[in-house]
Backbone bond lengths (Angstrom), bond angles and torsions (degrees), N, CA, C in turn:
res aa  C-N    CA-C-N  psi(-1)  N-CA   C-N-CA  omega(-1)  CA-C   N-CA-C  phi
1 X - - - 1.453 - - 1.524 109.01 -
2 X 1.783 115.68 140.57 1.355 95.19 -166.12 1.814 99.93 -88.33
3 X 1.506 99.45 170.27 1.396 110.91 173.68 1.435 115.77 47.04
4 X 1.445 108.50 38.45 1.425 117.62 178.18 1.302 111.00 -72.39
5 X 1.560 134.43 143.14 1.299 128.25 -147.17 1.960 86.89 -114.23
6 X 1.362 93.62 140.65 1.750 135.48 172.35 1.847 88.62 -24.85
7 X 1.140 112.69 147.25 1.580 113.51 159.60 1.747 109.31 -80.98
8 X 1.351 126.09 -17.59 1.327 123.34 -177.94 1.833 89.09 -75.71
9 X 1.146 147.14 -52.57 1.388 151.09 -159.18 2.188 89.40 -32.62
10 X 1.593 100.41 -55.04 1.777 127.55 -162.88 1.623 85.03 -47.19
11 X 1.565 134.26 -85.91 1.110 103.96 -158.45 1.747 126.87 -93.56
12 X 1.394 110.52 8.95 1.460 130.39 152.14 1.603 107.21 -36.53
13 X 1.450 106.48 -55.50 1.464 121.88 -171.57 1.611 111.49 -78.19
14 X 0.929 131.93 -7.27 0.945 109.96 -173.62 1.468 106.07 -137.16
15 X 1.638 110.80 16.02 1.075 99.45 162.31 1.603 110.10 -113.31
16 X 1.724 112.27 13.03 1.166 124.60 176.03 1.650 100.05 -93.93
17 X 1.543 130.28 -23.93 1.490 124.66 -174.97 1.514 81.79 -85.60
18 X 1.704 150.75 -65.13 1.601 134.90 -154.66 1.130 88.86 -30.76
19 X 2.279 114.70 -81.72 1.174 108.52 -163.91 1.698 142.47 -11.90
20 X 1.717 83.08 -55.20 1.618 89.47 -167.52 1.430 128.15 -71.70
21 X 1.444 87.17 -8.58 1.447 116.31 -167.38 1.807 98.82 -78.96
22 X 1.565 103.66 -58.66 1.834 86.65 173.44 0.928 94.25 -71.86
23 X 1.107 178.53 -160.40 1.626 145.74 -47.60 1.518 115.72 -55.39
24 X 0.882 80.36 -47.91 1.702 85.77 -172.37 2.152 98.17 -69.13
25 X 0.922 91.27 -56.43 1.934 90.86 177.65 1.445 96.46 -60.30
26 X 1.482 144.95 -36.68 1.478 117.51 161.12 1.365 129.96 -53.02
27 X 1.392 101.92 -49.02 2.076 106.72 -173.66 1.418 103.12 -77.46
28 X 1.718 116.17 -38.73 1.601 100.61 168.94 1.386 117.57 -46.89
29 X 1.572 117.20 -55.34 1.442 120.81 -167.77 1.786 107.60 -62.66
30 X 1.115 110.89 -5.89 1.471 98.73 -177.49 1.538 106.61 -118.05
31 X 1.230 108.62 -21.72 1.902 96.81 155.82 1.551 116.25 -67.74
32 X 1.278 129.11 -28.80 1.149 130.00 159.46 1.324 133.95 -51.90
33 X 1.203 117.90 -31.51 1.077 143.10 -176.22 1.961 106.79 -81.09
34 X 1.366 97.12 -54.93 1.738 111.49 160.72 1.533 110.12 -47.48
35 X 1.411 122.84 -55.47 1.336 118.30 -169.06 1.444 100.82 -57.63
36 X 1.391 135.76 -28.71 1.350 113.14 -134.85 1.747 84.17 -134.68
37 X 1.359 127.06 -18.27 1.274 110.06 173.91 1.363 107.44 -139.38
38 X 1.421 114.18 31.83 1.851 127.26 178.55 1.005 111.49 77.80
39 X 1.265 103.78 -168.16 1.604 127.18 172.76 1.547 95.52 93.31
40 X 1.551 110.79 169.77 1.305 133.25 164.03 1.646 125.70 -62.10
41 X 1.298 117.18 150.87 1.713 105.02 177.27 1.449 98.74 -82.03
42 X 1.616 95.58 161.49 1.736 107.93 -179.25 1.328 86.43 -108.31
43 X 1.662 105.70 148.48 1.653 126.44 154.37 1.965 103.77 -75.97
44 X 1.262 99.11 164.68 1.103 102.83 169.43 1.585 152.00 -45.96
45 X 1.574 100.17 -44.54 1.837 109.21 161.73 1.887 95.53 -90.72
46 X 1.145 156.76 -8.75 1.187 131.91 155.95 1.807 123.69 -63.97
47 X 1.026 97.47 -20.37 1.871 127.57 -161.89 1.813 79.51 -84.11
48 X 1.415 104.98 -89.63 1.377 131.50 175.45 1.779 112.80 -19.54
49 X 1.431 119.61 -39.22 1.236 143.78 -173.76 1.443 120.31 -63.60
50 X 2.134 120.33 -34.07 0.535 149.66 62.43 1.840 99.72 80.25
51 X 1.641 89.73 -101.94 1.674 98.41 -167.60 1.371 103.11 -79.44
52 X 1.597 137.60 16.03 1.477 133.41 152.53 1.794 99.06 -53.81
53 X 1.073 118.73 -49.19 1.532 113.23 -177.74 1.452 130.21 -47.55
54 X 1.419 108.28 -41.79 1.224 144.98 163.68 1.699 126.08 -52.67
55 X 1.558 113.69 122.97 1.170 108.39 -169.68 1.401 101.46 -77.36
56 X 1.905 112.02 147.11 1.268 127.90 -159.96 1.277 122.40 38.30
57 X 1.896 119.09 39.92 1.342 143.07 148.38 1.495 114.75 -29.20
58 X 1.221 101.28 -64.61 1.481 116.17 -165.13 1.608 113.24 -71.74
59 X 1.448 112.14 -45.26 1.768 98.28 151.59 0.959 140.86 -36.92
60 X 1.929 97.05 -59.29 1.808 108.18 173.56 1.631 105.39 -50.91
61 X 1.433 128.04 -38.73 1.653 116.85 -178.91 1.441 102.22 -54.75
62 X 1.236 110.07 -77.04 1.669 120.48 163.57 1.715 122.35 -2.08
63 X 1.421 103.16 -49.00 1.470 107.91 177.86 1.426 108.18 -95.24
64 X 1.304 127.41 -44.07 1.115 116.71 167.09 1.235 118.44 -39.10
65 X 1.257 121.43 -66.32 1.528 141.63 -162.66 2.189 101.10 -51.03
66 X 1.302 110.82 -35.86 1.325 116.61 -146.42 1.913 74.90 -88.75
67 X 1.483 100.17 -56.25 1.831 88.34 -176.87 1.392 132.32 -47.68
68 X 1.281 103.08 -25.55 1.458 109.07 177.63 1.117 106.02 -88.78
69 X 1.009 149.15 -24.48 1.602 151.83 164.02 1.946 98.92 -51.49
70 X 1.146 80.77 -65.52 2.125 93.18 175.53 1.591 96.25 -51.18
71 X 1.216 149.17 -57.01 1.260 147.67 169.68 1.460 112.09 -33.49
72 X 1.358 100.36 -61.70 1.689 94.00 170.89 1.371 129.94 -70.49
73 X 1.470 118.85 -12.02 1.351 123.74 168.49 1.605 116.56 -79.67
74 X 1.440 104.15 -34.81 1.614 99.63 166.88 1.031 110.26 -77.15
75 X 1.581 151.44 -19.68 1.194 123.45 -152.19 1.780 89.74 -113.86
76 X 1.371 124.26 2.89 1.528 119.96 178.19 1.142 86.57 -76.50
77 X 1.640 120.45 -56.40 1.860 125.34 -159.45 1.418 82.93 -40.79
78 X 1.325 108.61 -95.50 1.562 120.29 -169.70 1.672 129.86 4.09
79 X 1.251 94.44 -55.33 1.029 125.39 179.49 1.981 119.71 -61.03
80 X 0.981 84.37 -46.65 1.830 93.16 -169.78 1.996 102.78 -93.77
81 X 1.615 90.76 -34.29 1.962 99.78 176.95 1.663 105.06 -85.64
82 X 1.178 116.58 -18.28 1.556 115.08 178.44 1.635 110.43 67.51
83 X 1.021 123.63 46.06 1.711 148.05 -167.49 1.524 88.66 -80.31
84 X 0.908 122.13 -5.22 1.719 114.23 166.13 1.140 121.15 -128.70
85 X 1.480 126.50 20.60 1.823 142.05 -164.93 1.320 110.39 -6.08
86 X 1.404 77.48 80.56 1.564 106.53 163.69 1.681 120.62 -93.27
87 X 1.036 107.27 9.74 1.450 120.20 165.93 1.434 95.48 81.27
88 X 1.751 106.52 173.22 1.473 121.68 -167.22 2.222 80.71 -115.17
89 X 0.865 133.26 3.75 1.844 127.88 -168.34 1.694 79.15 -70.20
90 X 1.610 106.54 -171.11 1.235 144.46 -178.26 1.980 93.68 -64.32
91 X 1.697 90.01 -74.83 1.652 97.88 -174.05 1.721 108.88 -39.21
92 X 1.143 125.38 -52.20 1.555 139.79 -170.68 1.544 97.95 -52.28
93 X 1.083 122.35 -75.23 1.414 144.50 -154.45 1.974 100.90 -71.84
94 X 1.161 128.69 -27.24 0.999 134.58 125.11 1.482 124.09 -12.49
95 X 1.497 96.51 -76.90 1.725 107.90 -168.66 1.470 99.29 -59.93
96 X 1.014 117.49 -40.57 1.594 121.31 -152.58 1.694 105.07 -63.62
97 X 1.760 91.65 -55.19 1.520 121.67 161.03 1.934 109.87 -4.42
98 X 1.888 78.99 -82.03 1.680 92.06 -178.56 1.433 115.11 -76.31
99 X 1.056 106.04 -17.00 1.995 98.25 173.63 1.737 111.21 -68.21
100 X 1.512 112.54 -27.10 1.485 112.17 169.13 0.938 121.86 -61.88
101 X 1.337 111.56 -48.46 1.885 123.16 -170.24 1.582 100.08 -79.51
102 X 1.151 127.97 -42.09 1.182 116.84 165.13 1.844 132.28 -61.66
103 X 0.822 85.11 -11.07 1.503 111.92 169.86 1.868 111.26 -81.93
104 X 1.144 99.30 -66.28 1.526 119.81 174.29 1.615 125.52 -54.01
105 X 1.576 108.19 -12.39 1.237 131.36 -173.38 1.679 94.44 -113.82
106 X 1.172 142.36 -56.26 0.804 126.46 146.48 1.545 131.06 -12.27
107 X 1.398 109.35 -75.46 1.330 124.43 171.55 1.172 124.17 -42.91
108 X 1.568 120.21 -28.22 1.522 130.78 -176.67 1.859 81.21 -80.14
109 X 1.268 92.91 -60.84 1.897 70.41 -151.54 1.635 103.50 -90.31
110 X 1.025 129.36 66.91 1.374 152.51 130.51 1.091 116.34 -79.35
111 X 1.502 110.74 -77.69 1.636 123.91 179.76 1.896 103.61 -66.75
112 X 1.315 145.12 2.80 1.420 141.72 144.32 1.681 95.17 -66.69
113 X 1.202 114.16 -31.79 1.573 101.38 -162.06 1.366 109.52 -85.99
114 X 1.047 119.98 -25.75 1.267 143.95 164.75 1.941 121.66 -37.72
115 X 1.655 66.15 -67.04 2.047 82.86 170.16 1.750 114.08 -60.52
116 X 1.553 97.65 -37.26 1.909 103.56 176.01 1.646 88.87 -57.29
117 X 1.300 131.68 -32.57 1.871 111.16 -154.62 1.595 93.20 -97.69
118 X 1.239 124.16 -7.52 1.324 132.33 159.61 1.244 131.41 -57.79
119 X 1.349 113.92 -30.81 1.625 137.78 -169.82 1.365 101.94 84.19
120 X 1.406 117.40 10.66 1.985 105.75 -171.91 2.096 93.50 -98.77
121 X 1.539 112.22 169.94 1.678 103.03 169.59 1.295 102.06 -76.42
122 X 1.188 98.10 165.19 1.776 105.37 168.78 1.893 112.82 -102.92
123 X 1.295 111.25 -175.16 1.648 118.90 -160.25 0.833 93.49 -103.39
124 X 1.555 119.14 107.16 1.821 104.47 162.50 1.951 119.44 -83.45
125 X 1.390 90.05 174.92 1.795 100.21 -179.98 1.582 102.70 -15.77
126 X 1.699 125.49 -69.15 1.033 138.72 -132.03 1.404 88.62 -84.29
127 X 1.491 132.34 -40.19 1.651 118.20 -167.23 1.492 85.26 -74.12
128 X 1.146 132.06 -73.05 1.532 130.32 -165.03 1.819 103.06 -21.17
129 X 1.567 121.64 -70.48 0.867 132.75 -136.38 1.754 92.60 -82.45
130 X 1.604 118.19 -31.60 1.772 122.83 155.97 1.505 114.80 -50.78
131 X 1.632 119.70 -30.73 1.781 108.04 -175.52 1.752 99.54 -104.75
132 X 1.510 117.92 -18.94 1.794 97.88 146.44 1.470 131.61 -77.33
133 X 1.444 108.94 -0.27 1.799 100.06 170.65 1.330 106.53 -97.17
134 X 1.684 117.44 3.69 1.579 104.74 -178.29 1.351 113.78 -83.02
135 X 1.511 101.06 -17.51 1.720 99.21 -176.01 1.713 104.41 -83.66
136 X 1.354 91.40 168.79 1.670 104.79 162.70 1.013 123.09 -29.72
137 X 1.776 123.71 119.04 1.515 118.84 171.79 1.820 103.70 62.12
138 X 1.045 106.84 11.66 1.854 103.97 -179.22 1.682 103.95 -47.97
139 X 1.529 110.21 -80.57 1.851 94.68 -167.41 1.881 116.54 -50.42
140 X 1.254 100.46 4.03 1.512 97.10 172.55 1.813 112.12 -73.69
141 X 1.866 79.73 -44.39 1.563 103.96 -155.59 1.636 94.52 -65.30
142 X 1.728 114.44 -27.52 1.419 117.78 177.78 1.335 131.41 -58.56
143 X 1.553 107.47 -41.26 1.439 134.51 174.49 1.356 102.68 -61.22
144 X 1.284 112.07 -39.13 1.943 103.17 -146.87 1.978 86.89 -81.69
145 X 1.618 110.85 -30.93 1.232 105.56 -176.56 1.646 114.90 -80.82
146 X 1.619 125.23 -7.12 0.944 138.22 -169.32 2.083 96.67 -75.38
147 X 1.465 78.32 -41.43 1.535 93.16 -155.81 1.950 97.72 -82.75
148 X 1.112 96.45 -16.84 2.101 97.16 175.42 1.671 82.75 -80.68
149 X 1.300 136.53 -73.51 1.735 125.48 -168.93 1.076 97.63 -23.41
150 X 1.493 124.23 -76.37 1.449 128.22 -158.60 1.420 128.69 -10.74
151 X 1.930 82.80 -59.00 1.309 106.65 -170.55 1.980 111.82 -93.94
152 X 0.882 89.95 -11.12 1.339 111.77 168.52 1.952 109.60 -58.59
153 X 1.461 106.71 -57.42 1.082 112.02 154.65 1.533 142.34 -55.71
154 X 1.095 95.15 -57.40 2.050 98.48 157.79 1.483 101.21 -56.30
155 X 0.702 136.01 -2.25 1.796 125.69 -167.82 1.301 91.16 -93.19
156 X 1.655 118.53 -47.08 1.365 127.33 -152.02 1.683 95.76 -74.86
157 X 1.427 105.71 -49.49 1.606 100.61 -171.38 1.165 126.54 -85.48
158 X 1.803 113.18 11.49 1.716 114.33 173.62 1.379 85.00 -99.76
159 X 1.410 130.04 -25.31 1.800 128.73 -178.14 1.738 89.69 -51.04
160 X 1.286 104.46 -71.33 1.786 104.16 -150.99 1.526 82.62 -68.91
161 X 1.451 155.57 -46.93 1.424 122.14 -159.94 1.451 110.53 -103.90
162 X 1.330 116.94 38.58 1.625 113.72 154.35 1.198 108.74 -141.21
163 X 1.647 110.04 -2.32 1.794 118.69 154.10 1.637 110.30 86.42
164 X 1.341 92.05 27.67 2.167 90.10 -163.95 1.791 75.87 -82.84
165 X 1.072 149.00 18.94 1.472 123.52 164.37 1.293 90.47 -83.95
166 X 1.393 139.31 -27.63 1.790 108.37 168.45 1.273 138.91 -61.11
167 X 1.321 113.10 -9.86 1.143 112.31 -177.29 1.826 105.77 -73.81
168 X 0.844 120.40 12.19 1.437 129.91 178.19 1.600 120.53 -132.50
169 X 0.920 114.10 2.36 1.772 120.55 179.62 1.673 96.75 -122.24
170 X 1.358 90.16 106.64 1.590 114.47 165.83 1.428 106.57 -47.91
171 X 1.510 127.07 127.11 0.962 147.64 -176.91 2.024 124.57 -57.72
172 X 0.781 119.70 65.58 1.616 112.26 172.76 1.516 119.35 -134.76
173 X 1.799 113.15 166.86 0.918 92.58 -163.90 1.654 148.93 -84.06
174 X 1.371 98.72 29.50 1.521 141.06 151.32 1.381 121.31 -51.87
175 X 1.074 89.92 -77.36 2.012 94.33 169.14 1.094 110.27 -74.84
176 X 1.349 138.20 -13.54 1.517 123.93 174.29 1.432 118.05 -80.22
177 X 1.065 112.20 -18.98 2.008 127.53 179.68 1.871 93.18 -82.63
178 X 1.541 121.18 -33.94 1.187 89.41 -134.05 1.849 80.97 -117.68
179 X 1.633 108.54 9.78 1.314 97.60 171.19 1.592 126.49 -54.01
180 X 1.297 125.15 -33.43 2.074 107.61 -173.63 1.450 99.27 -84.32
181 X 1.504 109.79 -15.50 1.572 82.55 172.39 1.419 126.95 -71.51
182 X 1.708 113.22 -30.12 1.510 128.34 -175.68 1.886 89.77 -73.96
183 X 1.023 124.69 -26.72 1.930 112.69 176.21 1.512 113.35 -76.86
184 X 1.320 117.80 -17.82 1.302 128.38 -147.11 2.197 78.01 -100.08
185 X 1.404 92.79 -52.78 1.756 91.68 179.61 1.691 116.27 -64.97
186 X 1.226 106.22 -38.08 1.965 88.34 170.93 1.417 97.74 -80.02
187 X 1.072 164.15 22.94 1.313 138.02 170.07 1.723 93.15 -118.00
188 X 1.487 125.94 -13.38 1.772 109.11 161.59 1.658 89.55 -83.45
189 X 1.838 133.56 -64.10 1.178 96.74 -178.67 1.491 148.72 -46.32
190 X 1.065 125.07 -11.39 1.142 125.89 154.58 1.500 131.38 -81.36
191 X 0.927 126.60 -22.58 1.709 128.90 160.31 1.678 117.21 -63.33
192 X 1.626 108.87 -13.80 1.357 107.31 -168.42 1.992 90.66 -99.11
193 X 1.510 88.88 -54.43 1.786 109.24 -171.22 1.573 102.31 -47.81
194 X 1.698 109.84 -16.17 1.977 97.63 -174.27 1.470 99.85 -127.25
195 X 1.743 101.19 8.87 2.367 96.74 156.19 1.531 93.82 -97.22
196 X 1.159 127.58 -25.43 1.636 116.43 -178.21 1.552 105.79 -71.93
197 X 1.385 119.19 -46.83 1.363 121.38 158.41 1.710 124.26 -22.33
198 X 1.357 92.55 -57.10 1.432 125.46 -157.98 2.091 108.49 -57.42
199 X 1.644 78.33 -38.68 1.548 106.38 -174.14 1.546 108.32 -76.92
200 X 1.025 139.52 -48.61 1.176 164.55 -157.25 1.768 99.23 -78.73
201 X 1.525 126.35 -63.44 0.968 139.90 163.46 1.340 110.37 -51.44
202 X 1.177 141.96 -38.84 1.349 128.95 163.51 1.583 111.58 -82.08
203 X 1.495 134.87 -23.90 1.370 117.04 174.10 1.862 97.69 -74.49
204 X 1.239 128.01 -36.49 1.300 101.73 171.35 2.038 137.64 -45.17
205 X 1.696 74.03 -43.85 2.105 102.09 -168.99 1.916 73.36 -61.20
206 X 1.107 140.58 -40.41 1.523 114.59 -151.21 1.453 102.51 -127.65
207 X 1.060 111.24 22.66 1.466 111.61 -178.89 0.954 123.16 38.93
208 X 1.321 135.03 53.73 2.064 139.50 -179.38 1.288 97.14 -136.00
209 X 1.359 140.76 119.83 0.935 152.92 -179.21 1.599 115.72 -72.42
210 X 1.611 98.07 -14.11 1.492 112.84 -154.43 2.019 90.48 -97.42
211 X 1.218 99.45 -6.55 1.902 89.07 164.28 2.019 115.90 -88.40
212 X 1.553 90.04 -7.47 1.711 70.42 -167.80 1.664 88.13 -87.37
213 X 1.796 97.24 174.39 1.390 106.54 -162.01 1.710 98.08 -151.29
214 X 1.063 113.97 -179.67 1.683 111.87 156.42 1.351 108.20 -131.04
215 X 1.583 108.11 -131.27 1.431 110.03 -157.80 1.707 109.00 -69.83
216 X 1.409 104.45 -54.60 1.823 103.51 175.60 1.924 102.07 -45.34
217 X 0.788 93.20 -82.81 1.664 93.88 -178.00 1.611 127.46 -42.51
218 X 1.675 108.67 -0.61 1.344 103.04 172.93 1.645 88.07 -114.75
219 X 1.353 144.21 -13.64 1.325 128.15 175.88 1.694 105.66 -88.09
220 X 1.449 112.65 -9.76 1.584 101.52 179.90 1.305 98.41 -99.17
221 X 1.351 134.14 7.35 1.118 127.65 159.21 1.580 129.29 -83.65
222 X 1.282 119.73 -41.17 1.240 144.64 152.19 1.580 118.27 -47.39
223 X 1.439 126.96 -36.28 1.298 147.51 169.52 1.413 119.45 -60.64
224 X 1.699 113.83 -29.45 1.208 128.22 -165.94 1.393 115.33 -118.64
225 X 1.502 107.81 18.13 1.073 131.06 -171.60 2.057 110.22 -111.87
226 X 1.522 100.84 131.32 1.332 96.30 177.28 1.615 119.10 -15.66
227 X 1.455 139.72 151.34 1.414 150.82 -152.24 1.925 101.48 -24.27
228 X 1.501 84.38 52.78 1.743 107.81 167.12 1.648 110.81 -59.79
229 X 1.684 102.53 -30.14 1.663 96.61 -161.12 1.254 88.76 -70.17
230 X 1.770 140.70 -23.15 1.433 111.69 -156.29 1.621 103.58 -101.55
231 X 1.509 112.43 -6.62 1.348 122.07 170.81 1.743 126.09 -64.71
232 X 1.617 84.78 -37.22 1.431 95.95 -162.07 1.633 82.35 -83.89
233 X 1.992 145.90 -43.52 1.306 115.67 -174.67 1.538 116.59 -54.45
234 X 1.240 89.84 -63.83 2.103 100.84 156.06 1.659 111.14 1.76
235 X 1.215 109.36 -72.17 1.660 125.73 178.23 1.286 109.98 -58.25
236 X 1.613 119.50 -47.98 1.230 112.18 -151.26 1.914 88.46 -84.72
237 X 0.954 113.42 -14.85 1.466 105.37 -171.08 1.758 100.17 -80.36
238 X 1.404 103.69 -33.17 1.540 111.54 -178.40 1.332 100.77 -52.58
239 X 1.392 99.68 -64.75 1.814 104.24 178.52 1.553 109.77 -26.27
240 X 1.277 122.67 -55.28 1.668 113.14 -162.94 1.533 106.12 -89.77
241 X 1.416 110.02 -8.47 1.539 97.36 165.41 1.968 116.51 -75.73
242 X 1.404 95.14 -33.68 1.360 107.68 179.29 1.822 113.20 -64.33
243 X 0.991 113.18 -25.71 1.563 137.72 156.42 1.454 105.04 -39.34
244 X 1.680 103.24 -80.15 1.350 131.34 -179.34 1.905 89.21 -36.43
245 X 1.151 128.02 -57.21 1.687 136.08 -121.83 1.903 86.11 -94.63
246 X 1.335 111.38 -28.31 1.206 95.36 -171.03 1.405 109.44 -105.47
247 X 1.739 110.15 1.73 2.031 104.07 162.01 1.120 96.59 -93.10
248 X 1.190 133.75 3.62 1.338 131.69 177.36 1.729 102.41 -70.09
249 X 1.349 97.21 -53.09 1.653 120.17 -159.09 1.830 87.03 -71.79
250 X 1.193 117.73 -41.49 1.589 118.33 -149.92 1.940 96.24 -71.91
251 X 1.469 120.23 -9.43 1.460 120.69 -148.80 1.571 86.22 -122.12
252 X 1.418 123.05 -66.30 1.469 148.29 -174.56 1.317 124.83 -75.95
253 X 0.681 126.72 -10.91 2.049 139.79 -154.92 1.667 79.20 -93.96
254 X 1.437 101.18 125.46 1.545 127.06 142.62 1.689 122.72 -91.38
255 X 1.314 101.85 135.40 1.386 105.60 150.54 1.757 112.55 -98.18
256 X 1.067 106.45 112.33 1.678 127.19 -176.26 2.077 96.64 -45.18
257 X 1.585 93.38 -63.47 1.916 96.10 -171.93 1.771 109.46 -74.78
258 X 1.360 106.89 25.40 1.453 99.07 -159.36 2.075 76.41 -138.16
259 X 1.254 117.44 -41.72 1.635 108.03 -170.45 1.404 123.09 -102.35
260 X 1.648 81.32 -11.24 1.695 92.61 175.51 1.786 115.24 116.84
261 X 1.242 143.73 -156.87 1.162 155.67 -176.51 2.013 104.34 -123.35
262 X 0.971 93.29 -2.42 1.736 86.44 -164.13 1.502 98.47 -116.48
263 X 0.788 140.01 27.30 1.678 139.97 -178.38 1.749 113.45 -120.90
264 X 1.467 88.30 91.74 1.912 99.50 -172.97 1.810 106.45 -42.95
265 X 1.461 107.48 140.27 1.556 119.74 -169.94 1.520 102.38 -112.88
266 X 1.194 133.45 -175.60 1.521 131.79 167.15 1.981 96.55 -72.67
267 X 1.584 120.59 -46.47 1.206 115.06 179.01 1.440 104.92 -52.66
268 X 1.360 128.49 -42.72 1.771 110.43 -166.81 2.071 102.65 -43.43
269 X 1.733 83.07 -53.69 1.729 91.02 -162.79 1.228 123.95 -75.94
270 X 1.887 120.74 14.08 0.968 126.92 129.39 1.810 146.86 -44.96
271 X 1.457 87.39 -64.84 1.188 128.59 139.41 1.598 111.19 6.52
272 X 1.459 98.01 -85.40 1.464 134.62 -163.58 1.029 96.70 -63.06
273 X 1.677 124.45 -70.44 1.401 122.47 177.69 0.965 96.13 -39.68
274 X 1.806 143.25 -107.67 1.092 145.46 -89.35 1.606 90.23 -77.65
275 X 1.504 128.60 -21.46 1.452 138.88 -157.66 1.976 92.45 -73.74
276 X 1.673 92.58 -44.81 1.659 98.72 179.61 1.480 116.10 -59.65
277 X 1.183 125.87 -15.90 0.970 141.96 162.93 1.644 144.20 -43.97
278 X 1.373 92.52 -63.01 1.267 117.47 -166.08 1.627 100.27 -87.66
């Protein structure tokens, strides 16, 4: 098979989906926690910051930090080997596009998390997005990446509502109970992944570094927004399904050019139904 991907890629990947998976089950669990007993939402290394309190804190940063690094190493492979044939067209090359940068964003805040298991602070959105406007053409270079999130986000929420993340989650009856919750989680990740977008694209258009934001700053934005409070629980619950979606991915996740063509997915047994159907 051509461009069949490395067997090291298999557990690279899936120890880059655990990672992402507590992160997201940390900042979910603590916007939840906001909805129902106040306070402000946490971004990710404030959330993350957190398990310094915590005995063997500084490992858990350590491991976190190293998975998301592994996250960005699978999702560059991915990306350039096309381990999800996503085609070489406009639409394809697109996907691939945002699977890098999403990858690459990842990777930044791994190694921030890193520095938390260091005892040093870590870089949020806004310093990152101040040492890409120092270079050449930077708030361009900000926008153009503001504007890949964007779409990065719509990517995420036509994924969870036309369900093509099954075509990659090996079929059992695990993932079959726990599929609308994993649809229900890309469609809050994507409402957050295309206001962080959102932010980013305007600190480029105006050159202030001090508008881009990440996850806290795209749920306190959403929060403060007309009947925001029931949007933002909405989200925060998305958040822990999206949690759910990526131990899902970290246990279940096929690579198709790596397992073969013959290994039933949640999409086959779609499939099937809709065939019973007709």
């Amino acid at each position: 098979m051509a461009n069949k991907a490395p067997a090291w890629v298999v557990p690279v990947m899936r120890a880059g989906y655990g990672a992402r998976g507590l992160v997201y089950l940390t900042v979910g669990a603590l916007a939840l926690w906001a909805v129902f007993w106040g306070g402000a939402a946490q971004g990710t290394q404030n959330a993350l910051a957190d398990l310094k309190q915590v005995t063997f804190g500084y490992v858990a940063l350590w491991l976190i930090g190293l998975g998301l690094i592994a996250y960005m190493v699978w999702r560059l492979i991915d990306a350039a080997m096309d381990l999800e044939d996503e085609g070489s067209d406009a639409k394809g090359i697109f996907a691939r596009l945002a699977q890098a940068v999403t990858g690459l964003i990842h990777g930044i805040l791994g190694l921030s998390i890193i520095r938390l298991g260091m005892g040093q602070g870590g870089s949020g959105a806004e310093n990152w997005t101040a040492k890409l406007m120092s270079l050449p053409y930077g708030p361009s270079l900000v926008a153009i990446v503001g504007a890949v999130v964007i779409g990065a986000g719509i990517y995420y929420v036509q994924k969870g509502l036309r369900g093509k993340y099954r075509e990659d989650i090996r079929i059992t009856p695990v993932t079959r109970k726990l599929d609308p919750l994993m649809k229900a989680g890309f469609v809050a990740e994507g409402v957050i992944v295309g206001t962080i977008g959102g932010f980013l694209l305007y600190a480029g258009l105006t050159s202030d570094p001090g508008e881009a934001g990440g996850v806290g700053q795209a749920l306190g934005y959403i929060r403060a927004l007309d009947y925001g409070a029931f949007l933002f629980a909405a989200l925060a619950l998305g958040l822990l399904c999206f949690a759910l979606e990526n131990m899902v991915e970290a246990v279940y996740r096929i690579l198709p050019r790596y397992a073969g063509p013959d290994v039933s997915t949640l999409a086959s047994r779609a499939k099937v139904k809709a065939k019973a159907h007709t």
